[in-house]
N, C-alpha and C positions, 0 to 999 in steps of 0.2 A: 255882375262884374267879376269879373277874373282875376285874382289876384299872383302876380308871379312873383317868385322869389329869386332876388338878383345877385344873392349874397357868394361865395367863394365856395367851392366845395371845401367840406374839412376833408386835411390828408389824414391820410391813414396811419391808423396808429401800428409801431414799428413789430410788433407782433400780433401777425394774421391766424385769423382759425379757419377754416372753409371746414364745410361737413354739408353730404347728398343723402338726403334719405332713402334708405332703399323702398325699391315699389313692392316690391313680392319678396317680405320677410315673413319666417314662419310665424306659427300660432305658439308653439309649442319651441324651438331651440332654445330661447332665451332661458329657461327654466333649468338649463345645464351649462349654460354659458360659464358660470364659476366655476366647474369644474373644468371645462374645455380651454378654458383662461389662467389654469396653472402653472403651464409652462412657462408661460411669460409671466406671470406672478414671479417665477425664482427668479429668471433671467433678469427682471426691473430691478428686483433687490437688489442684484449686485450691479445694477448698473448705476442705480442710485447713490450706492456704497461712493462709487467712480465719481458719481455726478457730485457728492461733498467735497472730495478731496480735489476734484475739479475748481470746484468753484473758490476753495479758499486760497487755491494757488494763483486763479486769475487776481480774487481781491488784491493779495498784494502787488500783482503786476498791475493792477492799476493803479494802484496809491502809487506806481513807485514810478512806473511808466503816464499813467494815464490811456493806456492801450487794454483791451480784452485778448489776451493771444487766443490768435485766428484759428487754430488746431483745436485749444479747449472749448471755443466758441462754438466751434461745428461739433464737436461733440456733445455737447451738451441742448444745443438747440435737439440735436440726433434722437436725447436719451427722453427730449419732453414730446417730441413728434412722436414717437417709439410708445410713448406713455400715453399719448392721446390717442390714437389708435385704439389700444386696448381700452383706455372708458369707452371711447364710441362703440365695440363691437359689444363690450360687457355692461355694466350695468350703473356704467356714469351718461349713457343715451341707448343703448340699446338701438343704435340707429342704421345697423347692417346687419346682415348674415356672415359676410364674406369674413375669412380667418384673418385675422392679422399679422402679415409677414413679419419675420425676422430680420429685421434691417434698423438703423439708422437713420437709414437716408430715406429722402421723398419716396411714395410709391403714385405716379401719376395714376393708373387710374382705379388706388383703392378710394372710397369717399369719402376720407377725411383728411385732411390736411393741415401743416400748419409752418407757419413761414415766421422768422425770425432776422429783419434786417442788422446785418450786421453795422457796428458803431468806429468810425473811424479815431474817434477821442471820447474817452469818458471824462466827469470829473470826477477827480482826485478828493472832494471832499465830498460831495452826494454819497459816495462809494461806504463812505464810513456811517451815517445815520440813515439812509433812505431803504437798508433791509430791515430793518428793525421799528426804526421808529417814524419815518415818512411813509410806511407802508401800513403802519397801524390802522390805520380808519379802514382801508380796502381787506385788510385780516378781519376786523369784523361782519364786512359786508358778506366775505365771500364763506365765515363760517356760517353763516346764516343758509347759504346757497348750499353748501354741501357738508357743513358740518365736520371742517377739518378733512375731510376725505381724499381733497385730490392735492395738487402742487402747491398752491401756495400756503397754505398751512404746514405742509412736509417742508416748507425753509422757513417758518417762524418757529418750528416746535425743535426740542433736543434731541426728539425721536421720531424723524420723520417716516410718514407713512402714506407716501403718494397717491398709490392707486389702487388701495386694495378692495377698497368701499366707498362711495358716494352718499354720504347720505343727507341728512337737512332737506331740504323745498326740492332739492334735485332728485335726490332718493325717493321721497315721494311720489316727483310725479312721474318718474321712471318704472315706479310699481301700477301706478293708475294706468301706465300707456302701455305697461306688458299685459295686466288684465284685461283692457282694453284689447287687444290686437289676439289675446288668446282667445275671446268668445267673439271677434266681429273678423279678425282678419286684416284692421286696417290697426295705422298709426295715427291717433291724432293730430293733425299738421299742428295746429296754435302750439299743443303741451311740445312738440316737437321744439318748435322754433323758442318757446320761452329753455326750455332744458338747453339748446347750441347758446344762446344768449348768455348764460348765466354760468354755462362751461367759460364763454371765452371771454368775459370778466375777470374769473378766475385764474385764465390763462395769460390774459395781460398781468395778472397781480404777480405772479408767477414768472413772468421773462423780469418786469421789474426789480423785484425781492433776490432773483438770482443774478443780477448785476448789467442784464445784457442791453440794458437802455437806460437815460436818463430822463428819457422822458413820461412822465408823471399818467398813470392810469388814468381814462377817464371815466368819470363817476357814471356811465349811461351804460344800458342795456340794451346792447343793439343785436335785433333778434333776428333767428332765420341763419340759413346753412351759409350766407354771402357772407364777407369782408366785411370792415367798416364801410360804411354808405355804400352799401353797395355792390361793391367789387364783386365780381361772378367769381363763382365756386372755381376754383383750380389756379392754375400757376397764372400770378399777373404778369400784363405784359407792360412793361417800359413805358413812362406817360411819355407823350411828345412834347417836344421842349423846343420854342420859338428860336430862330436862330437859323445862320447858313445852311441848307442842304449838305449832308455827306453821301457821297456816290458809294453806293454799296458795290463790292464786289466779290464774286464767286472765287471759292477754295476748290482748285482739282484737288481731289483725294486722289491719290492713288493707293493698290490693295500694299504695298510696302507701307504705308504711311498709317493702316488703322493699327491702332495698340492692340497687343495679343489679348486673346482671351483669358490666359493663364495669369494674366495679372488682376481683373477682377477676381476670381477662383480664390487665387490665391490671398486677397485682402480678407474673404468671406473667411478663408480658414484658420487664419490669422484672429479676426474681431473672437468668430466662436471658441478659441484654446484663449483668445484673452478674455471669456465671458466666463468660463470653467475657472481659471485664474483666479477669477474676479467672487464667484459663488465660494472656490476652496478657500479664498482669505476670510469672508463672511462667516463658514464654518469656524475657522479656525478662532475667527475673533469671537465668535459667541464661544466657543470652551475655556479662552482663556477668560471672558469676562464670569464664565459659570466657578471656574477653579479658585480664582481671585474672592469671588463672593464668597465659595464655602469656606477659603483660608481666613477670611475677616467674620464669617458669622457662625460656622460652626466649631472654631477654635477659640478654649478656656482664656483667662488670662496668663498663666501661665504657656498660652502656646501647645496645646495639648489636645488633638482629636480625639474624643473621648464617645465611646460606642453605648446603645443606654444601659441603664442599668440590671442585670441579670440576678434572679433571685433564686436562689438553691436549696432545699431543707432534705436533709436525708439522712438517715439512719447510719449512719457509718461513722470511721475513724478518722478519712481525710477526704476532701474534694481538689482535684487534680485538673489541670489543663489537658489540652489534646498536645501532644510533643508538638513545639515552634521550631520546625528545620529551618536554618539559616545558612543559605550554601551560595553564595554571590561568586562568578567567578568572570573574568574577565580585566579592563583597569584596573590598579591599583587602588585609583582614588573611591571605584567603587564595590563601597563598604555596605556589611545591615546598618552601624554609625551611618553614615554620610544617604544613605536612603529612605530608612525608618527614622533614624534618629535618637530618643531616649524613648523605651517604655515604662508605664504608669501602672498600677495594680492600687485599687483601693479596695478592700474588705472590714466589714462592719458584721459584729452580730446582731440579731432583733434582738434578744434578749438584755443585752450589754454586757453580754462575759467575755474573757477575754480571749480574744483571738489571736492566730498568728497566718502569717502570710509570707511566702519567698519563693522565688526562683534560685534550681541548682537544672546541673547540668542533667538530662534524662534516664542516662544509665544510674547516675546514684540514687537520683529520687526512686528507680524501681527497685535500685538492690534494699534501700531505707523500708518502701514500702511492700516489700515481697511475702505474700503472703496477710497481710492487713487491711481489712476490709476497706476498701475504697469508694466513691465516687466519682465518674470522668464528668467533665464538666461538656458538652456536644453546643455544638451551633444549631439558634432558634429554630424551634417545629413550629407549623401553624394546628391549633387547636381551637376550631370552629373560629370563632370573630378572632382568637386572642393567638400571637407568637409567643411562645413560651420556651423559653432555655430546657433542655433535656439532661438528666442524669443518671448516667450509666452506673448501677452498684452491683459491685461483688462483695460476696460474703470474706468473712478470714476473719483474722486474730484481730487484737487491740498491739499496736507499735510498741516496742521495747523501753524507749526512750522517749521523751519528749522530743519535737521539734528543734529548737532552740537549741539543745545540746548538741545535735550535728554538725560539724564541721562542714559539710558539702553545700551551702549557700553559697550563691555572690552575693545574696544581699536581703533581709529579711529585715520583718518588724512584728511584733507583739506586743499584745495589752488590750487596756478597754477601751472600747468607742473604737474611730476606723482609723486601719491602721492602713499603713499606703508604702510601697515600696515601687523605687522609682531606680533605673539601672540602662547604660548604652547599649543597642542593639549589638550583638558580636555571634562572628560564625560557630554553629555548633547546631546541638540540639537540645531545648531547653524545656521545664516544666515549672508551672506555677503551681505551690502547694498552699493550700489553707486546710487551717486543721484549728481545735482548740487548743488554746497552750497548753493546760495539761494533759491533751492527748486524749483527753476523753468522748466517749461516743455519743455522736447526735451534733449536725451540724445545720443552723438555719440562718443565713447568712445571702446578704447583697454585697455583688460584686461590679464595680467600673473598673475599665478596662479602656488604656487609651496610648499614643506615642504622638509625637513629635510631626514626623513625617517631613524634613525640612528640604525634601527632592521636588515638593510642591513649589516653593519659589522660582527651582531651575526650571520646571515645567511650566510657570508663566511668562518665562522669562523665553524658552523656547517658543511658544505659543504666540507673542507679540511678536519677535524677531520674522518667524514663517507667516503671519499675520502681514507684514510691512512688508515682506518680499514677495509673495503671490499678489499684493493688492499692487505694485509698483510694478509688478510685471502686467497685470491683468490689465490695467489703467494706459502703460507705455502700448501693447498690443492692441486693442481697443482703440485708442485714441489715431492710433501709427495704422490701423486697416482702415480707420477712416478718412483720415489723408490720402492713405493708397486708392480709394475709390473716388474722392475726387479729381485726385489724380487722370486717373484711367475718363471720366467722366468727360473732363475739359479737353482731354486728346479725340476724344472722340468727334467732339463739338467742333475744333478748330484744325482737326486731320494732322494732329501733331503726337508726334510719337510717345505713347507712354511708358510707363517703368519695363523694363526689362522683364519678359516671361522666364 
């Protein structure tokens, strides 16, 4: 007995995945594929970049509107078709040879695809808990499948990381079907179709979590290169729908009527100056988030970059800095103050006798020391495993006077235990002296050494500003060449004139 099933077809859920397996892939490309896949590694990052700031401007046009605007929409569907692409060719299926274009938009006949119905109303309240926490349960499912690796864990997580690596049950069996096909030649069809399956679960979880449906993932694993239930691999066509006959009718074109070529050209060149855009903001944001860290972790509490500690012992009368030329020229406002900031000098002897330490201007400090055995104090050598501070001695006399007695400081400290002399950077040429306070020979002594430096807040401050205007430009161009193509697109379709060449 026959049993038929009479029940509805299910429609299809609003984000499609298609993928063809190719028949004659190599044995052997897939093994370079990560490298061959770097360029579009950079390009995704900052398209990604695009694709946050994207998304969190639709959010509020939806809360506010109930609409997805139709430009960020097509963008974004652009940058996750763009993204799937690359797992198929790389190593989220390994399921082509052929490279993956530079584009956006659909490429008809590379073999992957993926289609994104656009939403004429969202709700307004789904919008606020369905990325987060109506999506939780499919975040589990689908770390399981890839282990964080592709889209929908890059919009649960604070640091998303799209498409760099697949791994979990995907990664797996993507390694089993490259070994596979390096010693037989073939793909195994089943690990195939479970690997397209389990992508485009993922990939529903994924248009979900990024706002572009309201309709709720479904829990099933439907396997193989086709659509839900079925639907043939490539672009659907239009169900038919009961109802009056419409009389089709033919568009003359005329060669006046097709849109110039210069206007696609010109969208291409447009997206790639907004993809450079889009990478120079991402530079720029990683230096300021590197500058901002090292101002909060490797500054003292008093606010003080402080270099480590340098240890000196030598036979001499005094240990001397290399001359600090200070010659700013330029603005007013810019000062050694206003760039350096205030310098630090701590000195300590091992012994605990009593030391002294000060900066004076450089010609005194060598008329004071002319002729008196010295020490130069040189920036770290490397000596086998170890960098070590270097000191330069010359022979001479024992100094006239104590330290302390000299009038030619700006600012000095003596005694026992470490004594620390602290002073604002100013133009000239300076020298830092440590000697014993009674001037006598033999110095063994640890020095820190640190300033202020408070030009580093205007250099994050610069850094965020070029940051927000390369990203707003990168994003406006970007967004505005993919207009422009579908622009050019639809003229072509309906023989209606596109944007001006």
């Amino acid at each position: 007995m026959t049993i038929r099933d009479f029940s509805p077809p299910r429609p299809a859920y609003p984000v499609r995945v298609f993928a063809e397996l190719d028949p004659n892939l190599s044995r052997w490309l897939w093994l370079v594929k990560w490298f061959l896949a770097i360029p579009h590694y950079l390009v995704l990052i900052a398209l990604w970049l695009a694709f946050a700031v994207s998304s969190v401007i639709a959010f509020f046009a939806i809360v506010l509107t109930g609409r997805f605007p139709r430009t960020l929409f097509d963008f974004n569907v652009g940058v996750m078709r763009w993204t799937w692409r690359v797992t198929y060719y790389a190593y989220g299926a390994l399921g082509t040879d052929r490279y993956p274009p530079f584009t956006l938009s659909d490429v008809p006949d590379f073999p992957a695809h993926l289609e994104v119905d656009y939403p004429e109303r969202l709700s307004r309240g789904l919008v606020l808990v369905k990325w987060w926490l109506l999506a939780l349960p499919h975040y589990l499912v689908v770390a399981f499948f890839v282990s964080g690796g592709i889209f929908a864990a890059g919009e649960a997580s604070d640091h998303p990381q799209p498409f760099l690596l697949s791994g979990g049950l995907v990664g797996l069996l993507v390694l089993i079907a490259g070994v596979t096909l390096l010693f037989t030649g073939r793909y195994p069809r089943p690990i195939f179709d479970l690997i397209i399956g389990m992508q485009r679960w993922a990939l529903r979880v994924a248009g979900y979590a990024a706002l572009m449906t309201d309709e709720y993932p479904p829990f099933r694993l439907d396997l193989g290169g086709t659509a839900d239930d079925g639907v043939p691999t490539g672009p659907t066509p239009a169900p038919a729908t009961p109802g009056p006959q419409v009389r089709s009718r033919t568009i003359e074109r005329s060669p006046s009527s097709d849109p110039p070529v210069g206007a696609g050209r010109r969208a291409t060149v447009i997206m790639v100056a907004g993809i450079i855009s889009l990478v120079l903001a991402a530079v720029l944001a990683f230096g300021a988030a590197a500058v901002w860290t090292a101002k909060k972790t490797l500054a003292d509490d008093d606010g003080f970059f402080t270099a480590p500690t340098a240890s000196c012992r030598v036979d001499s009368y005094a240990i001397t800095s290399e001359s600090l030329r200070l010659d700013f020229s330029g603005p007013g406002s810019l000062t050694p103050s206003s760039v350096l900031g205030d310098g630090r000098v701590t000195a300590r002897s091992a012994d605990g006798s009593a030391v002294f330490v000060g900066i004076a201007d450089s010609r005194s400090v060598d008329t004071y020391l002319e002729g008196v055995g010295r020490s130069t104090m040189l920036p770290e050598r490397r000596f086998g495993d170890e960098r070590l501070p270097v000191c330069e001695t010359s022979g001479g006399r024992a100094p006239s006077t104590a330290p302390a007695t000299m009038p030619i400081w700006t600012t000095y400290a003596q005694g026992s235990g470490s004594q620390t002399i602290t002073w604002p950077f100013r133009q000239g040429d300076w020298t830092i002296v440590i000697m014993n306070a009674d001037s006598s020979r033999g110095l063994d002594v640890a020095v820190d050494a640190g300033a202020t430096f408070p030009a580093v807040g205007l250099v994050i401050t610069i850094l965020m500003f070029a940051t927000g205007f390369f990203l707003l430009l990168g994003l406006a161009m970007v967004i505005g060449s993919a207009s422009g193509r579908r622009s050019v697109r639809l003229a072509r379709a309906t023989g209606i004139d596109g944007p001006a060449g």
